[in-house]
C-alpha positions as CSV (number, residue, x, y, z in Angstrom):
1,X,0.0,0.0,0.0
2,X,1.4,3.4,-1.0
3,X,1.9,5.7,1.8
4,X,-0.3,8.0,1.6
5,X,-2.8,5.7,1.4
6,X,-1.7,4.4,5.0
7,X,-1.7,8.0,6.3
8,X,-5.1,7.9,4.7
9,X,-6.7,5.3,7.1
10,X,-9.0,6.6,9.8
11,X,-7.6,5.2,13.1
12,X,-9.8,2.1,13.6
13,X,-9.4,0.9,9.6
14,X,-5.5,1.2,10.0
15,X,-6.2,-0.8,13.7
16,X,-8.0,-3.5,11.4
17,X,-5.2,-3.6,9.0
18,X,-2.5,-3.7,11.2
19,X,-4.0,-6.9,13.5
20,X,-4.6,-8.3,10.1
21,X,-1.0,-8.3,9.1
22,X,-2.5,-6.7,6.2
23,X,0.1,-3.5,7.1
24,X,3.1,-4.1,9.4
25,X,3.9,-1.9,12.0
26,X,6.9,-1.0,10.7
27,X,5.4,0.4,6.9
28,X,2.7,2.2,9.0
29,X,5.5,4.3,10.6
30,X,7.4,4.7,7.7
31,X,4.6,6.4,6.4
32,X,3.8,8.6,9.0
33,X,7.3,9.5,9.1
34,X,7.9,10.4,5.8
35,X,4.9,12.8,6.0
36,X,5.7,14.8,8.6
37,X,9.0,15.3,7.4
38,X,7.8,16.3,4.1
39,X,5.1,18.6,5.6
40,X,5.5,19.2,9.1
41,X,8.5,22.2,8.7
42,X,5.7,23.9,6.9
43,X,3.2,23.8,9.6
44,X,5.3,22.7,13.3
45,X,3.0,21.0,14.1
46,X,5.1,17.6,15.5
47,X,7.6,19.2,18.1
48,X,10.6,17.4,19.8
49,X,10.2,14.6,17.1
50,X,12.4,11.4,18.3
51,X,14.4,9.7,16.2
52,X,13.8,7.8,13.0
53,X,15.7,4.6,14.1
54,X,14.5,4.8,17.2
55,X,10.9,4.5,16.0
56,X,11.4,2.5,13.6
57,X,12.8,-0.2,15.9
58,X,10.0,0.3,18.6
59,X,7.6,-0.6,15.6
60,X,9.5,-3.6,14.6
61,X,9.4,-5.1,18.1
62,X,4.9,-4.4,18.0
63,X,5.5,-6.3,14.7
64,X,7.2,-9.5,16.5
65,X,4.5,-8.8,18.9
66,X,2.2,-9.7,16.3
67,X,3.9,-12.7,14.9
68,X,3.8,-14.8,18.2
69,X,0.0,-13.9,18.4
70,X,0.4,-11.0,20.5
71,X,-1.4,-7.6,20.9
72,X,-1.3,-4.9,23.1
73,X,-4.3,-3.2,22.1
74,X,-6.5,-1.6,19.5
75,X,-3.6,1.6,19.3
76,X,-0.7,-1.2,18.3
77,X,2.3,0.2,16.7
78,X,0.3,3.4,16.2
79,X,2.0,6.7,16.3
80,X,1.0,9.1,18.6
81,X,2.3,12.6,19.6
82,X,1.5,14.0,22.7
83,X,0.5,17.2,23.6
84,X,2.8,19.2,25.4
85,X,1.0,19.6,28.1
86,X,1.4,15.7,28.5
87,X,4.0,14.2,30.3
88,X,5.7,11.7,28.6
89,X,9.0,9.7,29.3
90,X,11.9,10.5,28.1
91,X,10.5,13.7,26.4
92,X,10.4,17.5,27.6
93,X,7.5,18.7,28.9
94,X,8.2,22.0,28.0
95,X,4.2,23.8,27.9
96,X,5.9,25.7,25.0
97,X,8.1,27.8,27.6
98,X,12.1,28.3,26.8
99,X,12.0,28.0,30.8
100,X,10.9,24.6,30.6
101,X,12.9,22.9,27.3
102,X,15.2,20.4,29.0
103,X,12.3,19.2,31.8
104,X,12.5,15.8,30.7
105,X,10.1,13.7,31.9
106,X,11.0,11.3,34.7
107,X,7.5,9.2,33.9
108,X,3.6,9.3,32.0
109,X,1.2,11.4,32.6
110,X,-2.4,8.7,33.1
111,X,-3.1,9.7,30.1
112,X,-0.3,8.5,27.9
113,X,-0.4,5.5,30.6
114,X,-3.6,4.6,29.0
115,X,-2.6,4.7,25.0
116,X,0.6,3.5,25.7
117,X,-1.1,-0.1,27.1
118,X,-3.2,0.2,24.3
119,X,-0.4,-0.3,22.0
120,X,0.5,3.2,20.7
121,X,4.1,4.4,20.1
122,X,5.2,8.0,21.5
123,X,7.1,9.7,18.7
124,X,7.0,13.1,20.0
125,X,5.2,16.6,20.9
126,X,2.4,18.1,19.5
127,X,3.1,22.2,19.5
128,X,0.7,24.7,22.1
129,X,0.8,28.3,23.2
130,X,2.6,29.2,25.9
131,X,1.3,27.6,29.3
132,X,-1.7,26.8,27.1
133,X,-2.5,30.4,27.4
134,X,-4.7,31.6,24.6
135,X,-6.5,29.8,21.6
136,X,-3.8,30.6,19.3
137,X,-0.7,28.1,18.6
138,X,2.4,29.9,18.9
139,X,5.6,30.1,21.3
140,X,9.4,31.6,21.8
141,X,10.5,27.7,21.8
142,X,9.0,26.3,18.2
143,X,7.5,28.9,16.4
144,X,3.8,29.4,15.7
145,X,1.6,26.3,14.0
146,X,0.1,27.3,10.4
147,X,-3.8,25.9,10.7
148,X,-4.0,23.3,8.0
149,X,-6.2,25.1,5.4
150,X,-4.6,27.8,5.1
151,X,-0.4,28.1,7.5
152,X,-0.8,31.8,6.7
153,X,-3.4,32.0,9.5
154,X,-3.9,30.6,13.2
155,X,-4.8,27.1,13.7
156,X,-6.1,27.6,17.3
157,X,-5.1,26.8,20.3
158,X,-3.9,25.2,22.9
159,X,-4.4,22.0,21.1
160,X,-3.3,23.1,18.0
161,X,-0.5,21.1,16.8
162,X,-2.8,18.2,17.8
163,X,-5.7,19.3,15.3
164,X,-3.4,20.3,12.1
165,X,-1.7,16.8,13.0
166,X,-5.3,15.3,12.4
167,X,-6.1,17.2,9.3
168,X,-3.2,17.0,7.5
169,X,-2.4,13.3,8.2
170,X,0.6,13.5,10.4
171,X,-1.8,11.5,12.9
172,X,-4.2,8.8,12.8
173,X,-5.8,10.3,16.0
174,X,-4.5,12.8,18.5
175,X,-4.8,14.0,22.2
176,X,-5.2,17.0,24.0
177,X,-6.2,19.4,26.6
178,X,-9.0,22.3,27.2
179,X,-9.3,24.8,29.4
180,X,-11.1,27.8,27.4
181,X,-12.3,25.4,23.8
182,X,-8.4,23.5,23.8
183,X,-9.5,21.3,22.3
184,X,-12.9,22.6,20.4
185,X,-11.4,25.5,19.1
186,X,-8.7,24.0,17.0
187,X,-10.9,21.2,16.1
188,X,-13.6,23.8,14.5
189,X,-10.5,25.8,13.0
190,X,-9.0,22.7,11.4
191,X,-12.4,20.5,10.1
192,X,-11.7,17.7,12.7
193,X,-13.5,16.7,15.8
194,X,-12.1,18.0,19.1
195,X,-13.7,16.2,22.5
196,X,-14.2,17.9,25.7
197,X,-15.6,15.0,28.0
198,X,-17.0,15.6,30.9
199,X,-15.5,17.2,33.9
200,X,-13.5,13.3,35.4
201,X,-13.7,11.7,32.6
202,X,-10.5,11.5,31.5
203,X,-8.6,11.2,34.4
204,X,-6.0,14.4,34.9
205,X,-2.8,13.8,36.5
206,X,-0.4,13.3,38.3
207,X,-0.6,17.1,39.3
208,X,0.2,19.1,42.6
209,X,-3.4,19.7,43.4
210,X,-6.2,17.1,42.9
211,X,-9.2,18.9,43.7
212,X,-9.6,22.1,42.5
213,X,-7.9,21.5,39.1
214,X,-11.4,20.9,37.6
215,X,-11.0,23.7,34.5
216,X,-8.9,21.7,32.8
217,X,-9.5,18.6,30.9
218,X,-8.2,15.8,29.1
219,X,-9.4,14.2,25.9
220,X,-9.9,12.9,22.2
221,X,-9.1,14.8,18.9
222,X,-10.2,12.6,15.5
223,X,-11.5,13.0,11.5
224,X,-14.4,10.6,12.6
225,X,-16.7,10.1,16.0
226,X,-15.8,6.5,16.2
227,X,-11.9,7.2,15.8
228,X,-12.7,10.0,18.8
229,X,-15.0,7.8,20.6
230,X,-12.3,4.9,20.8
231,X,-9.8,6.7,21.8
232,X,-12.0,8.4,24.5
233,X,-12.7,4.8,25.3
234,X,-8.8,4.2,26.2
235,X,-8.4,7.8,27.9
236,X,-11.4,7.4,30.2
237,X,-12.0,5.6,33.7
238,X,-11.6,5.7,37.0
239,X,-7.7,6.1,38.9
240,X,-7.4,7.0,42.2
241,X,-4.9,9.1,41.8
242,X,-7.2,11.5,40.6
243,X,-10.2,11.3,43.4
244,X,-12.9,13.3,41.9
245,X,-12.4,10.9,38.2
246,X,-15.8,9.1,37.3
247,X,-16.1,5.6,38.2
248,X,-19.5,5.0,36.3
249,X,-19.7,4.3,32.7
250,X,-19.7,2.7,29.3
251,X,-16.1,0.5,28.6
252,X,-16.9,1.7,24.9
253,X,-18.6,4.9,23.8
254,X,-18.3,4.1,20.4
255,X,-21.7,5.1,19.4
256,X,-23.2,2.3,17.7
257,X,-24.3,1.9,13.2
258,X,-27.0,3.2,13.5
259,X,-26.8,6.9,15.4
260,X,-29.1,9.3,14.2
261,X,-30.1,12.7,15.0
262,X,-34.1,12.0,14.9
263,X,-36.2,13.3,17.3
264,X,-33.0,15.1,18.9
265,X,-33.9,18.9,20.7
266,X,-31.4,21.2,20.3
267,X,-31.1,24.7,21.7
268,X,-29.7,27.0,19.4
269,X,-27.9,29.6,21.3
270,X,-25.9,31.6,18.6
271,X,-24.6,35.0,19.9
272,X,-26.3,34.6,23.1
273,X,-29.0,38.0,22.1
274,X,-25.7,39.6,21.2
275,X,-24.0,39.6,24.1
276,X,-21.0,37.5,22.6
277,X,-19.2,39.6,19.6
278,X,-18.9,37.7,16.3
279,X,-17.5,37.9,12.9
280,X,-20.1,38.3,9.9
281,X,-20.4,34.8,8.5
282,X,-19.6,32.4,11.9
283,X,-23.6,32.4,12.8
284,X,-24.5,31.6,9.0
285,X,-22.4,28.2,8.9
286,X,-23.6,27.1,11.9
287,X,-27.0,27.8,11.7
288,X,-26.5,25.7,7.9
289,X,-25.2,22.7,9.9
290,X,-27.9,22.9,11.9
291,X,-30.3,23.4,9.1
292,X,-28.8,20.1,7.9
293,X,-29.5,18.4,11.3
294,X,-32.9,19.5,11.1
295,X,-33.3,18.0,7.9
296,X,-32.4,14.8,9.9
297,X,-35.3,14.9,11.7
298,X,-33.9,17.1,14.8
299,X,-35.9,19.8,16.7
300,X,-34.2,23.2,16.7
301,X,-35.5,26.0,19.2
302,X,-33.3,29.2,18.7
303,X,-33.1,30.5,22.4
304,X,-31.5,34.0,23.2
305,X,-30.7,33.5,27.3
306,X,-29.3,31.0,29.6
307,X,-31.3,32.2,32.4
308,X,-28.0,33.6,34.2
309,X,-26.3,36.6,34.4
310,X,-23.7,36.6,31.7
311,X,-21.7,39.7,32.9
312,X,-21.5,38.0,36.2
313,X,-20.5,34.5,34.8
314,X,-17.8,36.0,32.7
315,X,-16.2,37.9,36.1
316,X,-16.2,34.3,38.2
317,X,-14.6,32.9,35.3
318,X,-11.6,35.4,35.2
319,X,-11.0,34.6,38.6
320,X,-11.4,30.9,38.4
321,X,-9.1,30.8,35.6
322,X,-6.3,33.3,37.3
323,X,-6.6,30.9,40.4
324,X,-5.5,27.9,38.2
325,X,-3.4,29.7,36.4
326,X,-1.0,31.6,38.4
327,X,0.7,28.6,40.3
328,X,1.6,27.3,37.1
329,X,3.3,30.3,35.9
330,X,4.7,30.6,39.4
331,X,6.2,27.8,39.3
332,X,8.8,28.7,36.9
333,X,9.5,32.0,38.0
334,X,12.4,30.6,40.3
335,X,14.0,29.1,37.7
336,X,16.0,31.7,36.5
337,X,16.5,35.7,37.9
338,X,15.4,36.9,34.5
339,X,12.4,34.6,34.7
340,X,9.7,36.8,33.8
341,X,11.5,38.3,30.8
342,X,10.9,35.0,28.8
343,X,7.5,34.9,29.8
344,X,4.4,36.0,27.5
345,X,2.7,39.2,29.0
346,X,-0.5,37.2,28.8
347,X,0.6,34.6,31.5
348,X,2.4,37.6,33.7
349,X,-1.4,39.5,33.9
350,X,-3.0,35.8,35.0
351,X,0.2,35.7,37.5
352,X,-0.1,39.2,38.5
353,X,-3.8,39.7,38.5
354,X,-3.9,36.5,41.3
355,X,-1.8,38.3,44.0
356,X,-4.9,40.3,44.9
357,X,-7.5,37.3,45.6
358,X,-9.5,36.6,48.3
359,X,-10.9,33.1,49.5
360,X,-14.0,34.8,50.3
361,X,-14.0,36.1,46.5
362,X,-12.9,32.7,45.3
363,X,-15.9,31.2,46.9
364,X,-18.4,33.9,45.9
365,X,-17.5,32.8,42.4
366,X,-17.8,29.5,42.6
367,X,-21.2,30.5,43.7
368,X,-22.0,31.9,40.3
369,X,-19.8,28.9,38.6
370,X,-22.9,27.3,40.7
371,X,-25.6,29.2,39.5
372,X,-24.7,29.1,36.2
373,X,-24.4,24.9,36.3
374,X,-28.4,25.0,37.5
375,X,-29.6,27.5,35.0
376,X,-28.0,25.1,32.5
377,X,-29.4,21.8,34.3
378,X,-32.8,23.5,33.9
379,X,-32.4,23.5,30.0
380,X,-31.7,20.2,29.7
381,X,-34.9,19.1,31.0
382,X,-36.3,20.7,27.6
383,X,-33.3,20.1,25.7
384,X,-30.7,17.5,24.4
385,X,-27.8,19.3,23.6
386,X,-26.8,23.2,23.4
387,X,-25.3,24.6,20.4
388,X,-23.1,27.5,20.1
389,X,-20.4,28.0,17.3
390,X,-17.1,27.0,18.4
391,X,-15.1,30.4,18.3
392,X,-16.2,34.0,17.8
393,X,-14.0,34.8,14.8
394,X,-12.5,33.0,11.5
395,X,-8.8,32.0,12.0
396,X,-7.0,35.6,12.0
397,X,-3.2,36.0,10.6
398,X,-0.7,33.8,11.8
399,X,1.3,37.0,13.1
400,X,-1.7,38.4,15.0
401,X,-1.7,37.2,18.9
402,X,-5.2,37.6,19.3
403,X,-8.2,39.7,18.5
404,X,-8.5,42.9,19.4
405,X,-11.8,43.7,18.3
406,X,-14.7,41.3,16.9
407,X,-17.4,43.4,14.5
408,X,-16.1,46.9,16.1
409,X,-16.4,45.7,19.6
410,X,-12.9,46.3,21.5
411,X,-11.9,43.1,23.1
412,X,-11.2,43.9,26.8
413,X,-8.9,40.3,27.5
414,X,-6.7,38.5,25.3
415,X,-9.4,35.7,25.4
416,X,-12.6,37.3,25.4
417,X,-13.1,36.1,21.9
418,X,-13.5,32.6,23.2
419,X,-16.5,33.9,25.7
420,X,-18.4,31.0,24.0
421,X,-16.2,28.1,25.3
422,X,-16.1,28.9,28.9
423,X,-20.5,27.6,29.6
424,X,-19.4,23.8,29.1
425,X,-16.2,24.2,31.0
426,X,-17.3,25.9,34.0
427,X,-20.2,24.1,34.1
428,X,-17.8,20.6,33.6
429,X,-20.4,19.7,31.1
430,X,-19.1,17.2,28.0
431,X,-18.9,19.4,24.4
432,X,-17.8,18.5,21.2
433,X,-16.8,20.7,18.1
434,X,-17.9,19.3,14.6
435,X,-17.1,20.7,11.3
436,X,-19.3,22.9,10.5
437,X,-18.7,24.7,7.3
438,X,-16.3,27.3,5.4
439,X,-15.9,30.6,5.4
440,X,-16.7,32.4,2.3
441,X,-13.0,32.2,0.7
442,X,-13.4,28.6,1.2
443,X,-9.8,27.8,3.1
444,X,-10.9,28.3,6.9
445,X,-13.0,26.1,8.9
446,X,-15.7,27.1,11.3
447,X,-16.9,24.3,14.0
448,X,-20.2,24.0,16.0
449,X,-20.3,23.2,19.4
450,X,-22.5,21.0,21.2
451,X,-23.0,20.8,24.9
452,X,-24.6,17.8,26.3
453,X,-25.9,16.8,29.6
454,X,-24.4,16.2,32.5
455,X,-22.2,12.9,32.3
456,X,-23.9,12.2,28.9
457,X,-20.6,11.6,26.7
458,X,-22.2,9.1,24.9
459,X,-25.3,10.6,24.1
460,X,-23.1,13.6,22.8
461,X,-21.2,11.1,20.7
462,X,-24.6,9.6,19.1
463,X,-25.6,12.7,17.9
464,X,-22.4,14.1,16.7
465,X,-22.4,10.4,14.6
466,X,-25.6,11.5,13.5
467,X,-24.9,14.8,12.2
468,X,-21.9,13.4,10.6
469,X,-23.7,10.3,8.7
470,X,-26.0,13.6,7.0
471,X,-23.1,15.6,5.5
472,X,-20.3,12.7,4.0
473,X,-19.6,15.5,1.2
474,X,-18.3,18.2,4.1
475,X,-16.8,15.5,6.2
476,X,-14.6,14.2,3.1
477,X,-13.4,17.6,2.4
478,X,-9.5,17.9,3.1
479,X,-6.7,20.6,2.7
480,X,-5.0,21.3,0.3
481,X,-1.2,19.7,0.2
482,X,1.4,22.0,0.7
483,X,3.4,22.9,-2.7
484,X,7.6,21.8,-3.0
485,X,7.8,25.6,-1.9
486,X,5.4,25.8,0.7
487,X,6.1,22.4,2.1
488,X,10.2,23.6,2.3
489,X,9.6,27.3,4.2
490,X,9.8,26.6,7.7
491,X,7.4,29.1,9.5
492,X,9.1,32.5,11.2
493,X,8.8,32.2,14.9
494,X,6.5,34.9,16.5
């Protein structure tokens, strides 16, 4: 089989093909490799790559593996990259900071425990902002990542070396993490499907703190629900070195043949009665995908509110985030005198704007992060899902940081223009981005996100199934390859 063909192969068909000795182990990452060398100092997407030989001879032992009747799992001899957020053995965990480039990693995070027993091979990093900080791929250490469709613009953030790994086949499936859309945000931007499970789904850890760390999350990136929904099915479970993980649950949520989106009652939430800024066009293609899931036999109810106070949400959520935040960013400041020189203002006003909190404000917060969790309950006693679109703007230039205005409304935080992540995650409620459409030029992506109930992963994965099944002519769209030029002009850090 040519290679491209290999790289071709959505994650469970090249699972098939490898446990049928149809591929070996060994052609599947010569493949991958080959790719990503051709195309990868285009886009940096792949960071901290390990060796060819080194691979190469981890995938011939999964092939002897084979030969004496032996599997580790559904991910065997697989390549996987690891978001650098991730800790992985043997490779820097570096969060995209210079402070942090030789913090090798001593052992796995749960996570990569989890693919690597299912049989996947670690060949490196996938690229990130800076601490994760802002939906936007770029850092002083690698560069920026190009988004897929188009490298002159963003391809989201933080998991965005993850999603342009997906989309332009450097990856059969990818992982990642979201905080503020992580991993819906690049998913949308890239025409892939980026998982947000619910809050303990996905185990998160080791870390320093094990209960408040709620924010953040774990999960699955993929071109298909199944491929996303079996790798969520490795990532997910119970460990008790992360207390507040969810015990309960399917041991598959690979929804099944025949998922539909009949009879299904979505909320269509758009702009929120304008309170959340967006681009002309971003409302139109979602409204079209949901136009198409309509025509599936879905309800749609266009609702303007959330029956909370969405200036007030927005506060708690500053400082919830700076709270989580600032100890990371702390953490490095010992590291060296001129720490906060190499450190991206962005992280420095999370760090700074944390000195002034109180645990009495903390905790009046969390009483909004509460109210807002039962105003959203309450919906889904009418409702099956939520949708919103996945970001507030098209990918912008590759040069631009972030936003500073969206429709001639001045942006007042370098994330505000990602107001329309931060319901599911502070209400630790499962969302997944699907593609959604094009922008009028046809190169960028635009996703729509859909929030689903509480705990109800695989519900959410049914539906996004369904929606997918209706549109095979926009799920089979792919970018365009890079040109001998394009594909040798490394991108200029920024």
């Amino acid at each position: 089989m040519a290679a491209d063909a290999i790289t071709d192969l959505d994650a469970i068909a090249l699972s098939r093909a490898i446990h049928a000795r149809e591929l070996s182990c060994v052609e599947v990452m010569r493949a991958y490799l080959e790719r990503i060398h051709r195309l990868n100092v285009r886009f940096t997407a792949i960071v901290n790559l390990a060796a060819d030989d080194v691979l190469l001879g981890q995938a011939a032992a999964c092939d002897a593996e084979l030969a004496r009747g032996a599997s580790r799992g559904w991910m065997h001899g697989m390549p996987q990259a690891i978001k650098d957020t991730g800790a992985a053995i043997g490779f820097a965990t570096t969060y995209g900071s210079p402070l942090l480039k030789d913090a090798v990693a001593r052992s796995d995070s749960i996570m990569v425990e989890r693919m690597k027993a299912a049989g996947c091979i670690v060949i490196g990093k996938t690229n990130m902002p800076e601490f994760g900080l802002g939906s936007n791929t770029y850092n002083k250490l690698f560069g920026p990542t190009g988004n897929a469709w188009d490298p002159s613009v963003s391809a989201g953030g933080s998991s965005g070396g993850a999603a342009v790994c997906l989309a332009q086949r450097l990856l059969p499936v990818a992982d990642g993490s979201d905080f503020m859309g992580s991993l819906r945000n690049p998913g949308g931007w890239n025409h892939v499907f980026g998982l947000r499970p619910s809050q303990g789904r996905v185990p998160y850890g080791p870390v320093a703190d094990v209960w408040l760390r709620q924010l953040g999350a774990e999960g699955p990136m993929a071109r298909t629900v199944r491929d996303l929904a079996q790798l969520l099915s490795t990532q997910a479970g119970y460990d008790a070195r992360a207390p507040l993980s969810i015990a309960q649950g399917p041991q598959s949520f690979v929804p099944g043949p025949q998922a539909s989106v009949q009879g299904r009652r979505i909320a269509w939430l758009g702009d929120l009665g304008g309170h959340l800024a967006t681009e002309p066009g971003v409302i139109a293609v979602c409204q079209q995908a949901l136009q198409d899931m309509a025509g599936g036999g879905a309800h749609i109810e266009p609702l303007t509110t959330i029956g909370v106070d969405l200036d007030r949400v927005w506060q708690a959520w500053l400082l919830w985030r700076r709270a989580l935040v600032a100890p990371n960013v702390g953490a490095v400041m010992p590291l060296r005198p001129d720490a906060r020189e190499h450190i991206k203002p962005e992280a420095l006003w999370e760090f700074d704007q944390a000195q002034q909190l109180s645990a009495v404000d903390f905790m009046r917060a969390s009483e909004t992060r509460s109210r807002l969790y039962a105003a959203l309950l309450a919906l889904f006693e009418r409702f099956d899902a939520l949708a919103l679109p996945v970001a507030q703007v098209w990918p912008f230039p590759i040069e631009q940081h972030w936003p500073k205005q969206i429709a001639g409304r001045t942006m007042d935080t370098y994330h505000r223009w990602m107001e329309t992540t931060i319901y599911a995650t502070f209400a630790g409620l499962p969302a997944i981005s699907v593609p959604a459409g094009f922008h009028a030029n046809g190169r960028w992506p635009m996703g729509l996100q859909l929030i689903g109930r509480p705990l109800g992963d695989a519900a959410l994965l049914e539906l996004a199934a369904g929606y997918e099944a209706l549109v095979p002519e926009r799920m089979a769209r792919r970018p365009p390859e890079p040109s001998a030029t394009d594909a040798s002009s490394a991108n200029v850090s920024a």
